[in-house]
C-alpha atoms as an extended CHARMM CRD file, in Angstrom:
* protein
*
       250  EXT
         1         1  UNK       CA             47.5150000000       27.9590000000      -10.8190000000  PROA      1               0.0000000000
         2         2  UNK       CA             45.4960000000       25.2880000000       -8.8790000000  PROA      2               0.0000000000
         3         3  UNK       CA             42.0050000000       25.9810000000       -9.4850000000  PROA      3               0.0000000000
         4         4  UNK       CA             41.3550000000       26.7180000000       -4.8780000000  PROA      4               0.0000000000
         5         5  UNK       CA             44.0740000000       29.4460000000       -5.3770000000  PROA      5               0.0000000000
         6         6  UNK       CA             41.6590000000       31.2600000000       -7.4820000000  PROA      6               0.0000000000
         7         7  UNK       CA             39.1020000000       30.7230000000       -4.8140000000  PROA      7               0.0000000000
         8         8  UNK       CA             41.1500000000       30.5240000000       -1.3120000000  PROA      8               0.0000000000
         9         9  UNK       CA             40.4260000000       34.0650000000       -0.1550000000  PROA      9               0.0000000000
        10        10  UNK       CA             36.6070000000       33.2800000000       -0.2670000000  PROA      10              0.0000000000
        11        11  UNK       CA             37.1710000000       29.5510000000        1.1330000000  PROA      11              0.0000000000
        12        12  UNK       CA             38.8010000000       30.9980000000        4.0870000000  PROA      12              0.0000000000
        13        13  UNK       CA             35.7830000000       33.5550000000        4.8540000000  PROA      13              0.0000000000
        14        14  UNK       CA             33.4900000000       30.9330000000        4.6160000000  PROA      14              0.0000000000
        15        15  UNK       CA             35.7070000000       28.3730000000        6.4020000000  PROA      15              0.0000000000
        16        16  UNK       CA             37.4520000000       30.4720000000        8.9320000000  PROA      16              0.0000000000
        17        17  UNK       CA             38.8190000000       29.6010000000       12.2110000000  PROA      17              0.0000000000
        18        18  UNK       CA             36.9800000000       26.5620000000       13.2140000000  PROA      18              0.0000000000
        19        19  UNK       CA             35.4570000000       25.5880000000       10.1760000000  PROA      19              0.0000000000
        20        20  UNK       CA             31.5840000000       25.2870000000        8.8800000000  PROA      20              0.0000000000
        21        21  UNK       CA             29.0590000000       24.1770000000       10.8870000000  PROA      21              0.0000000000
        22        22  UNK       CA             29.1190000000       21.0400000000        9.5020000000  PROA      22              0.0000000000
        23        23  UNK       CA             32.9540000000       20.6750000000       10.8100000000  PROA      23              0.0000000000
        24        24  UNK       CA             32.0170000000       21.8250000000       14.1310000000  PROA      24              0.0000000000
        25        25  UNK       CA             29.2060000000       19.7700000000       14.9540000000  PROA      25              0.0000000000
        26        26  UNK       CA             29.6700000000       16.9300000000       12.4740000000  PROA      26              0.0000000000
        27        27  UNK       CA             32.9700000000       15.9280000000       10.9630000000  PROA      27              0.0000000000
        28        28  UNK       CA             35.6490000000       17.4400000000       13.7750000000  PROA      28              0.0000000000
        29        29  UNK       CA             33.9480000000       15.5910000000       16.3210000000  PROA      29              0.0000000000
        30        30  UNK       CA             33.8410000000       12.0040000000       14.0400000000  PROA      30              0.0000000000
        31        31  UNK       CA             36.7420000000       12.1910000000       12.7620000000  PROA      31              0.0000000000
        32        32  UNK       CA             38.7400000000       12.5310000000       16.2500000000  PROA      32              0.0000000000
        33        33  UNK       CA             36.3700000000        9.9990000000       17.2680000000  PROA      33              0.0000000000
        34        34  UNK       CA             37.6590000000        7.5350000000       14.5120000000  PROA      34              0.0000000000
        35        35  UNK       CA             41.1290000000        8.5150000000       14.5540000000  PROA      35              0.0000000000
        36        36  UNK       CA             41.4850000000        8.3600000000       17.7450000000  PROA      36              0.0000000000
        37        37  UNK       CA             44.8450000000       10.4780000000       18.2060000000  PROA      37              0.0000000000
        38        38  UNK       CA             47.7470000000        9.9330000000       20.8600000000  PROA      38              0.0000000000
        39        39  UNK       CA             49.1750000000       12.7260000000       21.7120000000  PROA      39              0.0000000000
        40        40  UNK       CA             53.0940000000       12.3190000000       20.4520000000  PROA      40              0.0000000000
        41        41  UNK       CA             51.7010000000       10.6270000000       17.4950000000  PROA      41              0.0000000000
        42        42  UNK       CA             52.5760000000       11.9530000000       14.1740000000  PROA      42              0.0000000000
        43        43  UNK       CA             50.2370000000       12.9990000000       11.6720000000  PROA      43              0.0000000000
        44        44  UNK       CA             49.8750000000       14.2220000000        8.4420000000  PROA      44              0.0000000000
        45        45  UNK       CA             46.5520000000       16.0560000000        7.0860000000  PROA      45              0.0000000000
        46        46  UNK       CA             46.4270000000       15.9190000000        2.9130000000  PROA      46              0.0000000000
        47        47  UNK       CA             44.9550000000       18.6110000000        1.5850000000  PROA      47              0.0000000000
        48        48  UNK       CA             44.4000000000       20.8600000000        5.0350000000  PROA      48              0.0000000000
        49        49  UNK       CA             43.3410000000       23.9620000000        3.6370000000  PROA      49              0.0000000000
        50        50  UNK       CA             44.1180000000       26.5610000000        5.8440000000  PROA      50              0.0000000000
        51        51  UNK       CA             44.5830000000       24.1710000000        8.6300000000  PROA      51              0.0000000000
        52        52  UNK       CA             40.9580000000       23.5250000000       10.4520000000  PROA      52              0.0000000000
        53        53  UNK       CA             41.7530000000       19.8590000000       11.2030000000  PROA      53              0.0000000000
        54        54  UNK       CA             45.5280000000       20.1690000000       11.8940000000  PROA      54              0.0000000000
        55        55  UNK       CA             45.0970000000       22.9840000000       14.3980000000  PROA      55              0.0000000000
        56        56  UNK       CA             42.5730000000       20.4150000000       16.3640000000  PROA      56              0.0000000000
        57        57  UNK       CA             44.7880000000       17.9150000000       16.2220000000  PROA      57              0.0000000000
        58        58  UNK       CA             47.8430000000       20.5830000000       17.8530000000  PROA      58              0.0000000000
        59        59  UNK       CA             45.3790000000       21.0210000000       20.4290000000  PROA      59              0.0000000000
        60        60  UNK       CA             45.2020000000       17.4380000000       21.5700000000  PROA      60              0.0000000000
        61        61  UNK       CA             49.3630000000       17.1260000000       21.4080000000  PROA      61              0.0000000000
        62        62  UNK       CA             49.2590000000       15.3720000000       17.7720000000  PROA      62              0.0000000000
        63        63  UNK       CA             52.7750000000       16.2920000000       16.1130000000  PROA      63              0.0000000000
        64        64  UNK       CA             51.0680000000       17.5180000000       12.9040000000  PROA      64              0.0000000000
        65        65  UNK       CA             52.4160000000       18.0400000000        9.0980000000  PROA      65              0.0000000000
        66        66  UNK       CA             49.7480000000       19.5770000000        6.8310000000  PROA      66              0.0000000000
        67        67  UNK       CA             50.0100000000       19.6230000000        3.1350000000  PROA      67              0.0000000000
        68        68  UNK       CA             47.9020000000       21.5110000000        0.3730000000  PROA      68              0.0000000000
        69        69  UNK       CA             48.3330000000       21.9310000000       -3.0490000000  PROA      69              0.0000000000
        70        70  UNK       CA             47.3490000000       25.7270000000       -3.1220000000  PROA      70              0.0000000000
        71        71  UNK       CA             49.9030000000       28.1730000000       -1.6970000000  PROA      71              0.0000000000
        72        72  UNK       CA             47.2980000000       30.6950000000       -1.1990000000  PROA      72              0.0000000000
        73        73  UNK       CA             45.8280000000       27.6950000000        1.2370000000  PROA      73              0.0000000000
        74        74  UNK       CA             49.1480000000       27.4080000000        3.0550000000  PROA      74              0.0000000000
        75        75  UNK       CA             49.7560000000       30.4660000000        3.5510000000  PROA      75              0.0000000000
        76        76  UNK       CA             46.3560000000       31.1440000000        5.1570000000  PROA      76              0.0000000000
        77        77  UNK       CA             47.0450000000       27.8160000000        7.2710000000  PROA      77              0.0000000000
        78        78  UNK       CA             50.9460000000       29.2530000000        8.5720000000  PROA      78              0.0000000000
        79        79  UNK       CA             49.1660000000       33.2080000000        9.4170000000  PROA      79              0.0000000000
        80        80  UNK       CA             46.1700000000       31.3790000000       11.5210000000  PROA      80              0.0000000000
        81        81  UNK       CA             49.0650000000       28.9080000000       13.2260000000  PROA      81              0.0000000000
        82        82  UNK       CA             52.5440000000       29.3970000000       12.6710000000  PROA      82              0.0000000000
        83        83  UNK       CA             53.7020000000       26.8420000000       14.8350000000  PROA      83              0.0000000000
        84        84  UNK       CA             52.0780000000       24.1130000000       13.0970000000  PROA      84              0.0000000000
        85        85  UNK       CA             54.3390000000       22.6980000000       10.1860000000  PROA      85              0.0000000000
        86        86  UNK       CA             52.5500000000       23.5530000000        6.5780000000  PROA      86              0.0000000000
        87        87  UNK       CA             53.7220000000       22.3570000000        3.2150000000  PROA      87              0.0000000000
        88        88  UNK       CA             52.8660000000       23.3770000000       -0.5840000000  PROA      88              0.0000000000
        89        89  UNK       CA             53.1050000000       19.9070000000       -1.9050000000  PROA      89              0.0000000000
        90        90  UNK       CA             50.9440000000       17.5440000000       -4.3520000000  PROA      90              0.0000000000
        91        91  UNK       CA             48.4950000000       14.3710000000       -2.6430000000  PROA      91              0.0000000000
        92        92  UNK       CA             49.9330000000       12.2670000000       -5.4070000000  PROA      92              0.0000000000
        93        93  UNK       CA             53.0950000000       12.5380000000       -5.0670000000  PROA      93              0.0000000000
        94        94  UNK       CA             54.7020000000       12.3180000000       -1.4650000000  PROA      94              0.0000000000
        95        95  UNK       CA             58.6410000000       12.2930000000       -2.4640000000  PROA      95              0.0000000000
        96        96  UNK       CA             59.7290000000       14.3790000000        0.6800000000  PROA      96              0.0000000000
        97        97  UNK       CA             58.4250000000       11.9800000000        3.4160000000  PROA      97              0.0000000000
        98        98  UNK       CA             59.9680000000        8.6610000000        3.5500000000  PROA      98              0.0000000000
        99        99  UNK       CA             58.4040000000        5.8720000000        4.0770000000  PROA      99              0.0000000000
       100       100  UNK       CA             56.9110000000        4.6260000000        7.7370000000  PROA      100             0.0000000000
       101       101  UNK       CA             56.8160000000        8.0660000000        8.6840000000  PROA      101             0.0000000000
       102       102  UNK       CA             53.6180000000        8.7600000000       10.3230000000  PROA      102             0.0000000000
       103       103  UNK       CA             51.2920000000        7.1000000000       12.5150000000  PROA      103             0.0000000000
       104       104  UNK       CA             47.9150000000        8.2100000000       10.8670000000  PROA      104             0.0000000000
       105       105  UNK       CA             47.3590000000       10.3810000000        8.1270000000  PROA      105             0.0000000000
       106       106  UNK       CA             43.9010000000       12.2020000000        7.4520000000  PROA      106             0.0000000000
       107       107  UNK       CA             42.1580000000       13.3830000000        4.3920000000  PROA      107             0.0000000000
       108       108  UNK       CA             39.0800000000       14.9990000000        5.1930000000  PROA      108             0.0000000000
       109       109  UNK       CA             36.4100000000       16.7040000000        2.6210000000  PROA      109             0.0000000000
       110       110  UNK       CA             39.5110000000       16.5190000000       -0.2590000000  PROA      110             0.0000000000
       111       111  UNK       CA             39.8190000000       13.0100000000       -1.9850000000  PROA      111             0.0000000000
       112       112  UNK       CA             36.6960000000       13.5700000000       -3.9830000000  PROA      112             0.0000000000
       113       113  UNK       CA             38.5180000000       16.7850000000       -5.4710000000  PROA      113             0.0000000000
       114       114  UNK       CA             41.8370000000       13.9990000000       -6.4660000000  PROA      114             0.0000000000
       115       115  UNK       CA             42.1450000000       13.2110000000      -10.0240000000  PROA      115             0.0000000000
       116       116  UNK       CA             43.4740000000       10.7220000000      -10.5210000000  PROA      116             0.0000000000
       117       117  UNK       CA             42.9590000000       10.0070000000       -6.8120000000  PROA      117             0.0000000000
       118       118  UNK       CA             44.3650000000        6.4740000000       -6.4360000000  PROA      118             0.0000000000
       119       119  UNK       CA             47.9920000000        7.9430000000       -6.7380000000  PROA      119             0.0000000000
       120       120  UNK       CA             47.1670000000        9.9380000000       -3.5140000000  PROA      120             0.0000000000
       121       121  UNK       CA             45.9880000000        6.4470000000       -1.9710000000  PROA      121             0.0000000000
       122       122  UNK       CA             48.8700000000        5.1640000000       -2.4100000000  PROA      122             0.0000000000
       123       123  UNK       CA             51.2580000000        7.3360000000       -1.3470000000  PROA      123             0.0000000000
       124       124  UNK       CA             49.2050000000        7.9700000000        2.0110000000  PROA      124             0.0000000000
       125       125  UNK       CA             49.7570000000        4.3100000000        2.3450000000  PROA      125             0.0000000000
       126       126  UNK       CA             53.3520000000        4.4320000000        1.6540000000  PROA      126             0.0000000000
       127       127  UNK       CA             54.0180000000        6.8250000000        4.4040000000  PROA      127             0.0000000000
       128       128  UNK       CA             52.1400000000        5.3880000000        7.6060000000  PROA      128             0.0000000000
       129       129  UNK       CA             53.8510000000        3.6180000000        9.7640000000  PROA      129             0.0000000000
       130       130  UNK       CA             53.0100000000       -0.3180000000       10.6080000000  PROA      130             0.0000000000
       131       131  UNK       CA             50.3370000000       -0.7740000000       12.1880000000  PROA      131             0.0000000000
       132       132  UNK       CA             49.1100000000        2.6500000000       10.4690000000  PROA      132             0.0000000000
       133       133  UNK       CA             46.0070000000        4.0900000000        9.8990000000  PROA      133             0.0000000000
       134       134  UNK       CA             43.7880000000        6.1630000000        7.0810000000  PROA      134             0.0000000000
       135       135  UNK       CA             40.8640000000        8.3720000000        7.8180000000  PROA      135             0.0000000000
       136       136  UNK       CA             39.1570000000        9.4540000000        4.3240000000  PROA      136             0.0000000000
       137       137  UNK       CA             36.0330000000       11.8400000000        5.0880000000  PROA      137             0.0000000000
       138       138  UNK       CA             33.9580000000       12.8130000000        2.2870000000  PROA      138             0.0000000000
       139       139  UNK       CA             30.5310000000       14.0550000000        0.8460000000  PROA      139             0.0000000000
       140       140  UNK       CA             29.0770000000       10.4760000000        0.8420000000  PROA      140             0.0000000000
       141       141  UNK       CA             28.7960000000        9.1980000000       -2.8690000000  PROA      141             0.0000000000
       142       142  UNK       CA             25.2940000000        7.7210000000       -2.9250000000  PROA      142             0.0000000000
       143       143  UNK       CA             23.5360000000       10.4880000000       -2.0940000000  PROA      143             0.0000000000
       144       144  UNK       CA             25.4400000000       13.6880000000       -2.5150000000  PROA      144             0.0000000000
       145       145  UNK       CA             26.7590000000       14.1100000000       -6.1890000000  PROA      145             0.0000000000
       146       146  UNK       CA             26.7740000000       17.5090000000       -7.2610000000  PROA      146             0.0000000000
       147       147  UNK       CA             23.8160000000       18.5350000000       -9.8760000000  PROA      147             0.0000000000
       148       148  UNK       CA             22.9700000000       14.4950000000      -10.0180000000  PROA      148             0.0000000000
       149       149  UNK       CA             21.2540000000       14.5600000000       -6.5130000000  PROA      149             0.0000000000
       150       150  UNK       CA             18.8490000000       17.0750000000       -4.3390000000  PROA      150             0.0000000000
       151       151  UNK       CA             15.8220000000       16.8580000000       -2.5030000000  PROA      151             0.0000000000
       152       152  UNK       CA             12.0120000000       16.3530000000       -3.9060000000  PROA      152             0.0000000000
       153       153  UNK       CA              8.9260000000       16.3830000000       -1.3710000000  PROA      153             0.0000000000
       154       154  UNK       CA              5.8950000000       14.2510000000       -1.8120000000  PROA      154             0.0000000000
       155       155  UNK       CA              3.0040000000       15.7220000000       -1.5500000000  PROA      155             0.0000000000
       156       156  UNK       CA              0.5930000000       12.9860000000       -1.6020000000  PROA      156             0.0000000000
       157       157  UNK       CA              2.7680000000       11.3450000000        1.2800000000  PROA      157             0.0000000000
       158       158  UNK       CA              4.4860000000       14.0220000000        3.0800000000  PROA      158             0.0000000000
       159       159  UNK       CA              7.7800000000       12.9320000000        3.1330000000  PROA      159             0.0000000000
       160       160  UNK       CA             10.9020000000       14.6090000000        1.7910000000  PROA      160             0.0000000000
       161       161  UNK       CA             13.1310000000       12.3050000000       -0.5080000000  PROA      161             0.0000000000
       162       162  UNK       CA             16.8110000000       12.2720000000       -2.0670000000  PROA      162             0.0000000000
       163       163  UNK       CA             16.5930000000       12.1670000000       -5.6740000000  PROA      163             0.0000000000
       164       164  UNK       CA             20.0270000000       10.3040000000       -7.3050000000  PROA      164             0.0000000000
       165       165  UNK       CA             19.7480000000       10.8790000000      -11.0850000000  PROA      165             0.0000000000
       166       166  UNK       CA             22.9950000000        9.3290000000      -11.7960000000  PROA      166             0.0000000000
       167       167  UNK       CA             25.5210000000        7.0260000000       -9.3330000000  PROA      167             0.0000000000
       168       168  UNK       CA             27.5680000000        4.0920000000      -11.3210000000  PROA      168             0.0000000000
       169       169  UNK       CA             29.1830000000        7.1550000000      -14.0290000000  PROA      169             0.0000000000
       170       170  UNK       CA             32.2130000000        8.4460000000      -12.8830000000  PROA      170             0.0000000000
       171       171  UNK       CA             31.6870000000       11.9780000000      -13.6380000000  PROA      171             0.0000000000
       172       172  UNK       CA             34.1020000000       15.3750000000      -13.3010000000  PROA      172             0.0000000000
       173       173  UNK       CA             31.8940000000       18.0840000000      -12.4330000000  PROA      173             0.0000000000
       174       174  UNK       CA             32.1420000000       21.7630000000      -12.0020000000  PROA      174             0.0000000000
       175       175  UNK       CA             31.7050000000       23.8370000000       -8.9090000000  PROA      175             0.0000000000
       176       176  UNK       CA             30.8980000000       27.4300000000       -8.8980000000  PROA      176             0.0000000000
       177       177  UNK       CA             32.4590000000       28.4670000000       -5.6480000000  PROA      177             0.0000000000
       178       178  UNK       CA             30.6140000000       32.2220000000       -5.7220000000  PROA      178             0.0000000000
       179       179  UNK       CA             27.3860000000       31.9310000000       -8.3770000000  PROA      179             0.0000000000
       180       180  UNK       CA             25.9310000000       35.1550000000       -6.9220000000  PROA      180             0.0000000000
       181       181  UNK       CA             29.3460000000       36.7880000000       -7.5140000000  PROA      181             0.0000000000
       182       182  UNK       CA             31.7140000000       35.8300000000       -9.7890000000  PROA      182             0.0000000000
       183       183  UNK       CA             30.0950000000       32.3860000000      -11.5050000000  PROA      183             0.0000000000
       184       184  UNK       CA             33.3750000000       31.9940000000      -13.5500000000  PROA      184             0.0000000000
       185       185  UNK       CA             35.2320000000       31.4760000000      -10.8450000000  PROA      185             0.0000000000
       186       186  UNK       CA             35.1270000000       27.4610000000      -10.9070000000  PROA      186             0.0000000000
       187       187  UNK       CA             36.8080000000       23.9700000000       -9.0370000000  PROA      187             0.0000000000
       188       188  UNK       CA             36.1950000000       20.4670000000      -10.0670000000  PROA      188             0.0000000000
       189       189  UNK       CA             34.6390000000       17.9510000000       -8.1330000000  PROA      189             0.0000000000
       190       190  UNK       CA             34.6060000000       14.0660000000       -9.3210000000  PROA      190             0.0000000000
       191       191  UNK       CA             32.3860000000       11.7350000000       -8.5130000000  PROA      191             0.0000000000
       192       192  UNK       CA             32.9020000000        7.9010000000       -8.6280000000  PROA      192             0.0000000000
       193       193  UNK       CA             31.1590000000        5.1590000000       -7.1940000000  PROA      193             0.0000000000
       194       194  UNK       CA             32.2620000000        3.2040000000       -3.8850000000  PROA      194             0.0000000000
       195       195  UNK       CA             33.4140000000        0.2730000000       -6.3280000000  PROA      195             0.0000000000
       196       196  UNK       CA             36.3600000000        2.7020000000       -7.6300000000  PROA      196             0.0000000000
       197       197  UNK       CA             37.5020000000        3.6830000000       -4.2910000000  PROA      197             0.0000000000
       198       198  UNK       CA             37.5940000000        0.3480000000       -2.7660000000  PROA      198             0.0000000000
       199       199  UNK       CA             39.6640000000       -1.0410000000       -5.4770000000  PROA      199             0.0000000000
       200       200  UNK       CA             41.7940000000        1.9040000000       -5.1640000000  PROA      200             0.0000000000
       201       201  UNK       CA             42.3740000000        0.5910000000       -1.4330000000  PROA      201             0.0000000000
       202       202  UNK       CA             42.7820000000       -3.0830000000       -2.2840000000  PROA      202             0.0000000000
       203       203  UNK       CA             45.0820000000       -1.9060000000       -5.0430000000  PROA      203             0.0000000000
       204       204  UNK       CA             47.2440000000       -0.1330000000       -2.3860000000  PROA      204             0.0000000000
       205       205  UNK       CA             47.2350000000       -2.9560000000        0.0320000000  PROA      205             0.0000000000
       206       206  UNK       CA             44.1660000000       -1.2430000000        2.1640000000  PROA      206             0.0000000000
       207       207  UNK       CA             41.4020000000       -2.1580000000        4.2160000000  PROA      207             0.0000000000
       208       208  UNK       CA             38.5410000000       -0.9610000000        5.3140000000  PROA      208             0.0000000000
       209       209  UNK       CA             38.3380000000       -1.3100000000        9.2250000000  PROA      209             0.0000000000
       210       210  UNK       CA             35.3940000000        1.0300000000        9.9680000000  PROA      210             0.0000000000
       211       211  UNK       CA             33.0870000000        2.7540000000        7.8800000000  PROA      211             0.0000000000
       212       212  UNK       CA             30.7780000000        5.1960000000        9.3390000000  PROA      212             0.0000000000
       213       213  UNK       CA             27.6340000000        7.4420000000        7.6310000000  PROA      213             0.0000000000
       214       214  UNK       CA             27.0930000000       10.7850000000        9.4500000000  PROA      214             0.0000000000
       215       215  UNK       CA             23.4130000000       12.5380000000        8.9860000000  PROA      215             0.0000000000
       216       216  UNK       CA             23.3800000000       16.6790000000        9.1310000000  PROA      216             0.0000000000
       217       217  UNK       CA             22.6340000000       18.0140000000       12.6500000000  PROA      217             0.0000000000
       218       218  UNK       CA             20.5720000000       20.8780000000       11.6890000000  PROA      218             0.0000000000
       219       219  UNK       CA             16.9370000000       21.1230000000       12.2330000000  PROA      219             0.0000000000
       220       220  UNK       CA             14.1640000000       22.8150000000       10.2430000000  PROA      220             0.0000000000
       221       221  UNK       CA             12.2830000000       26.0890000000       11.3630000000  PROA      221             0.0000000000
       222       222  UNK       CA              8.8880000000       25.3960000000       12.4500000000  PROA      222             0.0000000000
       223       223  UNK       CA              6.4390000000       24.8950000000        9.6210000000  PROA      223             0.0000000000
       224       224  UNK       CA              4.4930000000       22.2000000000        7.4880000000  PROA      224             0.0000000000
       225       225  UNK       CA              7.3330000000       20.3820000000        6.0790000000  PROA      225             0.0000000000
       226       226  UNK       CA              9.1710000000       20.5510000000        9.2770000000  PROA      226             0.0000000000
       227       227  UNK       CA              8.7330000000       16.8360000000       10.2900000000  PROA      227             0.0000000000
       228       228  UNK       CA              9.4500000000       15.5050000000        7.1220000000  PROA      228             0.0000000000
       229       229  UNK       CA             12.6300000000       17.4060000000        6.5750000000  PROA      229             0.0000000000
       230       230  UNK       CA             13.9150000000       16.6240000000        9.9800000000  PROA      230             0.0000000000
       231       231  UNK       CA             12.9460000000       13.1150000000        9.2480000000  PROA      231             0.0000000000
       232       232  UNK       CA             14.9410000000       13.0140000000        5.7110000000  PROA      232             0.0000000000
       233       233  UNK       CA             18.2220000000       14.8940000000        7.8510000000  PROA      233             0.0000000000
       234       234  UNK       CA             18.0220000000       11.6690000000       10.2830000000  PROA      234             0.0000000000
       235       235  UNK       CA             17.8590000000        9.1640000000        7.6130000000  PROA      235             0.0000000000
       236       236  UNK       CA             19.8360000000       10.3550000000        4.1330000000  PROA      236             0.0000000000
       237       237  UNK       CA             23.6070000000       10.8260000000        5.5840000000  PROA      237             0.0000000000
       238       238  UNK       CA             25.3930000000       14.0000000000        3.9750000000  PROA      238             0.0000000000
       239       239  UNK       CA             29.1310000000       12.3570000000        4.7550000000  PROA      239             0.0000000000
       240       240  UNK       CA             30.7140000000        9.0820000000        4.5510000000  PROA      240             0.0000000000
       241       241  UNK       CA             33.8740000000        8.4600000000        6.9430000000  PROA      241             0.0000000000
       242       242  UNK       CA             36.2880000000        5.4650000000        6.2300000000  PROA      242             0.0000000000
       243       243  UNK       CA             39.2960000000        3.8320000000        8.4330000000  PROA      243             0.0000000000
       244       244  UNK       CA             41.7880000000        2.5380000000        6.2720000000  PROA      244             0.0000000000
       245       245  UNK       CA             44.2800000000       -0.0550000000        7.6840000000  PROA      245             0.0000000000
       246       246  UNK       CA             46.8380000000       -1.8240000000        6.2470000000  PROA      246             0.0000000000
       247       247  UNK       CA             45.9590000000       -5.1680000000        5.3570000000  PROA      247             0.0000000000
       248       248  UNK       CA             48.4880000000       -8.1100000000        7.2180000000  PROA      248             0.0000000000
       249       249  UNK       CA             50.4070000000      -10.4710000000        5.2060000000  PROA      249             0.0000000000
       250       250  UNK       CA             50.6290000000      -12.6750000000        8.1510000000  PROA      250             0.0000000000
């Protein structure tokens, strides 16, 4: 069973409707921005979870396909929107679409949870139309790797700082999705540095076009450490959002 089966019922709580906080206020509203969508355009969202992005994307007229690797996911996607078209199917291996079928496709929050993920690049590739475009959205690699990075405050200096204990090592890590709960129940996470997932896109015949770093939007309460957190939210970005285009021969 894919390991966000074991843990879609609790994904979708925290998820729901509209998605986190974060996709409300941060990466909805960037990555429509970057995508730009026509409406009549078609789309397909990799690994849509129960279909937060893809129901946006309805909204604005996009003729969306979303495909997940966990049933449990789909099936949550087709009960919040049956009209929208939902598929069990694998990031790495797009056999049903041919290719040149879509004019963008969008992975957003999943391709650091591929392994291998280059596969998945190059399938996403295969199946955009020319002139096509990518948009990859994920927890930005430099300064959010999961138990290699958190936050430290100086004391001496008042500031809050990011603390990276470990970047250039690729490194599979595990994820307790409910550690106050059920702390068995685990996903996988990878990190990699930017150098593997550039030459991922220059191995599929990708470039970069834009490249964007989004900071949180929240705020801290009032307190002593209130300016220098704030300060650290403005200037450490949480996500890091990437246009792909296919590169011209001409």
């Amino acid at each position: 069973m894919n390991s966000w089966d074991n843990v879609a019922k609790w994904y979708d709580k925290l998820v729901g409707e509209h998605g986190s906080d974060y996709h409300s206020n941060v990466i909805i509203p960037g990555a429509l921005k970057l995508i730009s969508p026509k409406r009549g355009e078609q789309a397909l969202d990799v690994a849509c979870g129960q279909g937060v992005f893809c129901r946006r994307l309805d909204e604005l007229g996009v003729r969306v396909t979303g495909i997940d690797a966990s049933p449990e996911l789909i099936n949550q996607a087709k009960q919040r929107s049956p009209k929208i078209h939902y598929l069990v199917s694998d990031a790495k291996n797009l056999h049903r679409f041919q290719d040149n079928t879509f004019d963008f496709v969008t992975c957003i929050m999943a391709i650091m949870n591929f392994d291998p993920f280059e596969p998945a690049i190059k399938e996403m590739a295969r199946v955009i139309k020319a002139p096509g475009r990518i948009l990859l959205v994920m927890n930005h690699p430099c300064f959010r790797i999961p138990r290699q990075s958190g936050w430290g405050f100086d004391e001496q200096r008042k500031l809050q700082y990011r603390r990276v204990d470990n970047y250039m090592t690729a490194l599979k890590i595990p994820i307790q999705m409910q550690p106050g709960y059920d702390p068995k129940k685990l996903t996988w996470t990878y990190h990699r540095p930017l150098t593997e997932y550039f030459q991922a896109f220059q191995n599929s015949g990708l470039a970069v076009s834009r490249l964007e770093e989004w900071t949180s939007h929240r705020t801290s309460a009032p307190g002593a450490k209130k300016r220098a957190e704030d300060r650290s939210r403005n200037e450490i970005p949480l996500f890091l959002a990437l246009l792909l285009e296919p590169v011209r021969s001409d």
